[in-house]
C-alpha positions in Angstrom: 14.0 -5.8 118.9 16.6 -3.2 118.3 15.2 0.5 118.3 14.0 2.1 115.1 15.4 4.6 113.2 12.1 6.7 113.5 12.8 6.2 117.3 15.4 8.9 117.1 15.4 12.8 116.6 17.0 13.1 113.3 16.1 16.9 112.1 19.1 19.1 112.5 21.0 16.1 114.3 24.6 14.9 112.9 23.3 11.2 112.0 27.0 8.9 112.5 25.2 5.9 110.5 27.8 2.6 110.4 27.3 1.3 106.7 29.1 -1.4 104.8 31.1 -0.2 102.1 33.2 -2.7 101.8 33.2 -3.1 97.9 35.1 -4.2 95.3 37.9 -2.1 93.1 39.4 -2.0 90.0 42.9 -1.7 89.5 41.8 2.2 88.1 40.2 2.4 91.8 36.5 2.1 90.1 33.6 0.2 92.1 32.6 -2.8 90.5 29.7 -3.9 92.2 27.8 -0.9 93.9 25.3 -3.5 95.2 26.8 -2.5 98.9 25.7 0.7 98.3 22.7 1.0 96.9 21.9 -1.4 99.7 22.1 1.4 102.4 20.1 3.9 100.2 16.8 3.9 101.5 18.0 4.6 105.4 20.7 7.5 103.7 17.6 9.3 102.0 15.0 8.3 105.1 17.5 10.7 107.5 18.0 13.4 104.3 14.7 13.3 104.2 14.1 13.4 108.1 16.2 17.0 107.8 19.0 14.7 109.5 22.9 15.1 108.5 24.5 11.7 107.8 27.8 11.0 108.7 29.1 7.6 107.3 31.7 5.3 108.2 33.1 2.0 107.0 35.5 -0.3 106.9 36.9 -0.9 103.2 39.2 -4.3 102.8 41.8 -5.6 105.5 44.7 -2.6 105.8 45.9 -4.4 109.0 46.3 -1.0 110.7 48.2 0.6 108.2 46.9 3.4 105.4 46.8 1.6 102.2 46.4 3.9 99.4 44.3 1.8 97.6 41.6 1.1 100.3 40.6 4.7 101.2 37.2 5.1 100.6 36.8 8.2 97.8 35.7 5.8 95.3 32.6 4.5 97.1 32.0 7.9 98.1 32.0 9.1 94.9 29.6 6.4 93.6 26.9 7.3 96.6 26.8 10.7 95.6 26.0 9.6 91.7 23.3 7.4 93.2 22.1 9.9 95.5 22.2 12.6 93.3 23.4 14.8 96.4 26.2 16.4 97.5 29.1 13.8 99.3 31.5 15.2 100.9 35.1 13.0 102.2 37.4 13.3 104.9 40.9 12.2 104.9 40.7 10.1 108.5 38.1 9.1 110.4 38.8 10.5 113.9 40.4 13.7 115.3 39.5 17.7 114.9 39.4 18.4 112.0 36.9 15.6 111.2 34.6 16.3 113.6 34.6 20.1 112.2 33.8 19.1 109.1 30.8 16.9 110.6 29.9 20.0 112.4 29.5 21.8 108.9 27.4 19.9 107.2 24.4 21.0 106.0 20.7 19.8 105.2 21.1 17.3 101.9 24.4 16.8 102.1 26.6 13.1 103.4 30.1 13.5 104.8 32.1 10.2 104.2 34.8 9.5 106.9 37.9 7.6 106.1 38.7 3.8 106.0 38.2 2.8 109.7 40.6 0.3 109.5 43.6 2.8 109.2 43.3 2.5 112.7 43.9 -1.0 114.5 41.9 0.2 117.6 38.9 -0.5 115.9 39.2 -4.3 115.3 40.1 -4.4 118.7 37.1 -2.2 120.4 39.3 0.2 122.1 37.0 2.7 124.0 38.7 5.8 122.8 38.9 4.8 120.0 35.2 4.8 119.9 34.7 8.2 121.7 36.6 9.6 119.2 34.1 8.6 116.5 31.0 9.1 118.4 32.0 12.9 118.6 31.7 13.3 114.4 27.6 12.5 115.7 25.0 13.3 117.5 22.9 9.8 117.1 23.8 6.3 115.7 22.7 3.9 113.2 23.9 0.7 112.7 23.1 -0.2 109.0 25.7 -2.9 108.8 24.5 -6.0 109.4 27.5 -7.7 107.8 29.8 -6.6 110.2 27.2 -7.0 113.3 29.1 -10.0 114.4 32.0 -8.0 114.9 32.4 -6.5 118.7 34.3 -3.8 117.0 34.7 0.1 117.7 32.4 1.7 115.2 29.4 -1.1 115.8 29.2 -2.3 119.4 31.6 0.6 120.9 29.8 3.5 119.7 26.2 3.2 120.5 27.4 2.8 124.0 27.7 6.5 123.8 25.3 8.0 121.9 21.5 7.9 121.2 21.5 4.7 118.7 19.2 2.5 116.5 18.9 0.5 113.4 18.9 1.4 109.7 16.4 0.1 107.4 18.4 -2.7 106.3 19.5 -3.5 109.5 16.3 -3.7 110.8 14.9 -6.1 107.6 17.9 -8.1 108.0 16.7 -9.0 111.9 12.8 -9.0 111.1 13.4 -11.8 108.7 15.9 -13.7 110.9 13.4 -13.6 113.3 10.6 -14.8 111.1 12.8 -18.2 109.8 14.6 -18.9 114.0 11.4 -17.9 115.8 8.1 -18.8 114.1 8.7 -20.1 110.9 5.8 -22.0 108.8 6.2 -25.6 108.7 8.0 -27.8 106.4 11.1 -25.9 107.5 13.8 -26.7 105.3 17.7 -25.8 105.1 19.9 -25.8 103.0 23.4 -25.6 103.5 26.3 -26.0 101.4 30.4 -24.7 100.4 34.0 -26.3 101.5 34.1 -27.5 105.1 32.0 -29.4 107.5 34.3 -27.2 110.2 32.7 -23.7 108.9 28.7 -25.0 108.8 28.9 -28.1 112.0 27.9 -25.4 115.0 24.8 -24.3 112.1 23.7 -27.4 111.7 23.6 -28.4 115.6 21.6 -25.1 116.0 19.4 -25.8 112.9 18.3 -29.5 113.8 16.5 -27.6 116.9 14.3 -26.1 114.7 14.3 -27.6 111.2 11.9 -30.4 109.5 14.7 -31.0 106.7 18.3 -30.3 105.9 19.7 -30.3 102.4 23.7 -30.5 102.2 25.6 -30.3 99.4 29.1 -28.7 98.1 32.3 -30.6 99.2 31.2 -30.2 103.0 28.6 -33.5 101.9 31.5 -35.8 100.9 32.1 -35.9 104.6 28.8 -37.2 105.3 28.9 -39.9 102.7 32.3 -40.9 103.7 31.2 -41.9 106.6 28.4 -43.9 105.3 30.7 -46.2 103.1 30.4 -43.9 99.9 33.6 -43.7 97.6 34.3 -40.1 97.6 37.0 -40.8 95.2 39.4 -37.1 95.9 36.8 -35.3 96.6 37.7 -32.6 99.6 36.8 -34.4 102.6 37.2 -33.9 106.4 38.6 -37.2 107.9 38.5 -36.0 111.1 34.7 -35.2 111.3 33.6 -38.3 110.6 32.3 -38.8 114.0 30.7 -35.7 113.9 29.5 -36.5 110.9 27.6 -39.6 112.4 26.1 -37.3 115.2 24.2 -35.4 112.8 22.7 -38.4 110.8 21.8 -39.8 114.3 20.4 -37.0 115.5 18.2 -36.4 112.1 17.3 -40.0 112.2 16.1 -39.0 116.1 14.3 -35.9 115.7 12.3 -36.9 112.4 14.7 -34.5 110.5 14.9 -35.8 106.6 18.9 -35.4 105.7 19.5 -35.2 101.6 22.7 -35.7 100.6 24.0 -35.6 96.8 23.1 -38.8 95.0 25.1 -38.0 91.9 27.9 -35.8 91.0 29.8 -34.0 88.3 33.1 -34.6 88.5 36.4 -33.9 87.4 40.3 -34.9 87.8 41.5 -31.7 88.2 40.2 -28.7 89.9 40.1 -26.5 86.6 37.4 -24.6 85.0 38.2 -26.2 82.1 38.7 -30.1 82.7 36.5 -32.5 81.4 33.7 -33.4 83.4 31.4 -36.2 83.7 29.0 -37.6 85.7 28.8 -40.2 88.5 27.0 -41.8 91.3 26.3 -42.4 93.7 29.8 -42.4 94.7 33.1 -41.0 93.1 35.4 -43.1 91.0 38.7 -43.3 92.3 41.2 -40.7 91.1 38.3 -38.2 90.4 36.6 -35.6 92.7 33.0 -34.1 92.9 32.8 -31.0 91.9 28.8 -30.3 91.7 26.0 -31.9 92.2 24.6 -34.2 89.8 20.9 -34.3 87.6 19.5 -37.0 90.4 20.7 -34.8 92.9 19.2 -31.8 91.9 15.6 -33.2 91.1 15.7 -35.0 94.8 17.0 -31.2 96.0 13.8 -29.8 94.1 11.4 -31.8 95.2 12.5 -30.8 98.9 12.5 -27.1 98.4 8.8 -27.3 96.5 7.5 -29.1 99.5 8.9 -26.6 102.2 7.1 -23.9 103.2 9.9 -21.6 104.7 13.6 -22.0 103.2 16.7 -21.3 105.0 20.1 -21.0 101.8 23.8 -20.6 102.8 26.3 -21.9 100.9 27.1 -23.1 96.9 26.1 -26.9 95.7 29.5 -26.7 94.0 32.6 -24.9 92.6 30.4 -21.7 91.7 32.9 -20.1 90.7 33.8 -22.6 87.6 31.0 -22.2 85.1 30.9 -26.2 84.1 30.2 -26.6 88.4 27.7 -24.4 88.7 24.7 -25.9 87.3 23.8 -27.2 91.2 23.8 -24.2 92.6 21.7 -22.4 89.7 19.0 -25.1 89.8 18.8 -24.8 93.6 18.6 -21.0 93.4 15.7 -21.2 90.6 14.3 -24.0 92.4 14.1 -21.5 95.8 12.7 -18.9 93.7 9.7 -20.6 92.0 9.0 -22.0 95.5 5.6 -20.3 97.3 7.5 -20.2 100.8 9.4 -17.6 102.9 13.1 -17.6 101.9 16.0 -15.9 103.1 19.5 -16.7 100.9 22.8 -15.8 102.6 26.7 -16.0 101.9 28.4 -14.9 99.0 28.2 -17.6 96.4 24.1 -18.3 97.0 23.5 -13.9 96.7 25.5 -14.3 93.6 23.7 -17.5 92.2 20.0 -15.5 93.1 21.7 -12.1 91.6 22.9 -14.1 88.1 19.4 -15.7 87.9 17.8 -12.7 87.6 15.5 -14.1 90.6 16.7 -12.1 93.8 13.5 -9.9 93.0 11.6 -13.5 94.0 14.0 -14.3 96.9 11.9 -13.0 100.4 15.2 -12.0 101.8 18.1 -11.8 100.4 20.7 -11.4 103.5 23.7 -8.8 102.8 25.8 -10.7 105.4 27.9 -13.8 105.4 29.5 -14.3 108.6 26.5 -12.2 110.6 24.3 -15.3 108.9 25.8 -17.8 109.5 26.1 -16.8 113.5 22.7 -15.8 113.6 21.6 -18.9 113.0 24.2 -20.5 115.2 21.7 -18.9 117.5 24.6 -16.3 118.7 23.9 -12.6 120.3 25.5 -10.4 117.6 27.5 -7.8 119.3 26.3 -5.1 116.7 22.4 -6.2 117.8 22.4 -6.2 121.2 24.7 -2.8 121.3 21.4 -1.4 119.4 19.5 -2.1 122.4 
């Protein structure tokens, strides 16, 4: 287990806490989702409160390198301090002299905000400088960042090579429950697995059949599956070239005692358009037509699975989420996961968002705040960002 943040001396100490404020902007360079924020509140206020001085960086979008106007991080700043209710302070770059003076002048109750780290191209790359130069705007680390823990980059596994370092609050919930679902889960294990590609999800579900009494897939990745056992897919998206894959995993559920649902119905549609006309088929796709959700069978079989499991791993839509008419899979799986009595931890953009428009996140046991980091945890990868912690 990575150390704690009450493992550090905080009072009087410049606290150089990674965060993820990689949010969303308007074209009037307002946040439109502070959920990213608020998210690394309770570690922000646990070192104001510990007397400490916190010093926040970030990454914010993909600027390649360059410095893009519209990715520098004074709009996030601003929204912390409204939700803090406490002085936030900016710099214009992340590195160099006069940052680390302003670091240096902080004082009790008050953030300082460094620049975009991305400016900078050394710290995709983990240059060592690079990350010497940030470690001296701090005196101690945290790491509350867990969606960019798979990253081997400067600011997360570069840093806390160099200076006193631990885990945020978040960071340390987001481990805790991984832990709980890969380590000692309660049995009926169930996943549940969905979105595009069979590429993006096969090394999960190799690591997941270890450990797993069920696995639920759905979203176009399942049209692979049931191509390969004779179903018309119609054009639905579907990965030719994984078929033999595809056939490993059956076999090896069929093996291991592993029950594998795939969609038994779908709502389909001849065009990818939120507003073409939809109907329902199954179980397979007439020709011409593709599957764009899952169908009313589909999700009562899904159902019954997730009211039978006792812990419940979620990455990944039933459908094209996005499209209201397709996202009636997803929702029913997300309510479904929410009125379930088990341990649950939902990851990956489309499944937060499904949880977050129920209104039933409040009933989800964890509620993961990173993608890629997911995904590879339970790939059963070392993230670079945990092990760095120590």
């Amino acid at each position: 287990m990575a150390r704690r943040l009450s493992d550090l001396q905080l009072s009087g100490a410049r606290v150089l806490v990674r965060v993820d404020f990689n949010v969303p902007l308007d074209e009037q360079q307002r946040v439109t989702s502070d959920a990213r924020i608020r998210a690394a509140l309770p570690t922000l206020r646990a070192i104001l409160e510990a007397g400490g001085r916190p010093v926040l960086m970030s990454h914010l979008g993909r600027p390649k390198g360059q410095v893009v106007e519209k990715l520098r991080l004074a709009p996030a700043a601003a929204r912390l301090g409204e939700l803090l209710q406490s002085p936030v302070r900016t710099a214009t770059d992340c590195i160099g002299p006069q940052v680390e003076a302003a670091s240096k002048v902080l004082v009790a109750g008050e953030c300082l905000v460094l620049e975009n780290l991305r400016f900078h191209p050394q710290e995709t790359a983990g240059d060592a400088d690079f990350a010497a130069a940030l470690a001296r705007n701090g005196d101690v680390y945290v790491n509350d960042a867990f969606g960019t823990a798979h990253r081997a980059h400067a600011s997360v596994a570069g840093v806390p090579k160099l200076l006193p370092s631990a885990a945020g609050l978040l960071m340390e919930r987001e481990i805790e429950a991984f832990s709980k679902v890969l380590t000692a889960p309660d049995r009926p294990f169930l996943a549940i697995l969905g979105g595009a590609k069979v590429s993006d999800k096969l090394p999960v579900i190799e690591s997941l059949l270890e450990k797993v009494d069920g696995l639920i897939i759905g979203g176009a990745m399942a049209y692979t599956f049931l191509r390969q056992q004779g179903v018309d897919v119609g054009a639905s998206l579907c990965e030719t070239d994984l078929l033999d894959e595809a056939r490993a995993v059956r076999e090896r559920c069929a093996h291991q005692g592993v029950t594998l649902c795939l969609p038994v119905d779908h709502v389909c549609a001849a065009e990818f358009r939120a507003d073409a006309e939809a109907s329902v088929h199954g179980p397979g796709v007439p020709g011409g037509l593709m599957a764009l959700d899952i169908g009313p069978r589909s999700i009562e079989q899904f159902a019954a699975e997730i009211a039978n499991a006792r812990t419940i791993v979620w990455n990944g839509p039933m459908g094209v989420f996005e499209m209201a008419a397709f996202r009636r899979g997803t929702e029913a799986v997300g309510r479904a996961v929410a009125d379930s009595d088990c341990w649950s931890v939902v990851g990956g953009g489309d499944s937060v968002a499904a949880v977050e428009l129920l209104g039933v996140a409040d009933r989800i046991s964890h509620v993961s705040t990173g993608g890629g980091a997911s995904l590879e945890l339970l790939e059963g990868k070392t993230l670079p960002g945990i092990a760095a912690l120590g």
